[in-house]
N, C-alpha and C positions, 0 to 999 in steps of 0.2 A: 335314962335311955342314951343319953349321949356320948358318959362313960363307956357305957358297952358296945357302942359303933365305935370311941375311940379304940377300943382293945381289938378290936377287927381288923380295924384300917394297919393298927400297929403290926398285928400277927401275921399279918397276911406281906404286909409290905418286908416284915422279919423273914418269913419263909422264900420270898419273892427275891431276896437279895441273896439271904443263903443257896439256891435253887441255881443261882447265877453265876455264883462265887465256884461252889462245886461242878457245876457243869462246865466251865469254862476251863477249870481245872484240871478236872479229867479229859478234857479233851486236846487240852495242852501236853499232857503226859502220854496222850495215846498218840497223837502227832510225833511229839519226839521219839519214843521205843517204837513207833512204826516202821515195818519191814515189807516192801511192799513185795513178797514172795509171787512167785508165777505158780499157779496150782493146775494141773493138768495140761503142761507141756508135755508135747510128744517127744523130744528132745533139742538138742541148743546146735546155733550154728553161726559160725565164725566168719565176721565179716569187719576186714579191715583190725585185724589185731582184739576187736571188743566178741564177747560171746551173745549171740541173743536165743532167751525163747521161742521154740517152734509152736506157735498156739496150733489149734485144731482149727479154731476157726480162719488160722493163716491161710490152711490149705483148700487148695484149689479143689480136690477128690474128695476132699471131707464135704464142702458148700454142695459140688455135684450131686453127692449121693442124698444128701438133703434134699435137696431141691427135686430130687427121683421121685425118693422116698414120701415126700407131703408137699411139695410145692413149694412157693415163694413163701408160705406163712411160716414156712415149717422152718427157713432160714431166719425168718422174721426173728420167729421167737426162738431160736437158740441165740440169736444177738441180744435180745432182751434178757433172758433167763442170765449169760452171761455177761450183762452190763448188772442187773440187778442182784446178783453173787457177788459179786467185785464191791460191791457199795458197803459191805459189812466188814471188810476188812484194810488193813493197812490206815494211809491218812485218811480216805474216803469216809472211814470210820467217824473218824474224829470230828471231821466236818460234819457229819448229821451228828452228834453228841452235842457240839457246839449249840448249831443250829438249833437241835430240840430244847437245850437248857434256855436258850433266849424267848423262844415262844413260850415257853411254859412261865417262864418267870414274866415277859410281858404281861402276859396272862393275867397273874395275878396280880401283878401290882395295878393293873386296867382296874379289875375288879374292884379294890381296897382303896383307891382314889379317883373313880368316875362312878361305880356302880353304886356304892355303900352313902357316897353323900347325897344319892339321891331317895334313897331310905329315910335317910335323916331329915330332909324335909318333907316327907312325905309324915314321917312324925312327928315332926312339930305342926305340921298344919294339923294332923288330926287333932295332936292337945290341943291346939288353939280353937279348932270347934267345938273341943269339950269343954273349955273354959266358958263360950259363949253360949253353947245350946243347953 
């Protein structure tokens, strides 16, 4: 039995590294070739020698007709929809990749050294009532 909790604890803390190793990786890779493109400007405008994107939600007429059209909610959630489209791209990206690879690999290694050794005494106390009952 203890054998086989050890191959647990090992696999698990094996994948838990690996998990961490790659995720952290890829997200170092997708940081560096990150490009953080503007998707859905209306067009660019010159200020002070720099160019910048004209977002939709810049505009004053675009919020209005929003705000016509469905109310405050309705601006609500074109700033949501448009914060949470942005989070899949560029570094944004990365940062949740990161992010995910550490949870998950916390995850397991939690598992394979708090969860598994409490298996373990749970089975030795039972051999040990088998030995006396």
């Amino acid at each position: 039995m203890k054998g086989k909790i050890f191959q647990q604890r090992t696999y698990l803390n094996l994948i838990s590294a690996i998990i961490l190793v790659v995720g952290l990786g890829g997200a170092a890779l997708i940081y560096q070739r990150a490009v953080n493109l503007t998707y859905g400007a209306w067009g660019y405008g010159d200020v002070d020698g720099k160019i910048y994107p004209i977002m939709p939600g810049d505009s004053k007429m675009y919020r209005h007709n929003l705000e016509v059209y469905g109310g405050k909610l309705n601006i609500m959630m074109d700033d949501f929809s448009r914060w949470f489209a942005g989070l899949w791209q560029g570094k944004s990206l990365a940062f949740i990749v990161g992010g995910t690879a550490i949870l998950i690999s916390f995850g397991l290694f939690y598992r394979a050294n708090y969860l598994i050794p409490r298996l373990k005494s749970k089975a030795t106390s039972e051999d040990q009532q088998d030995e006396t009952g």
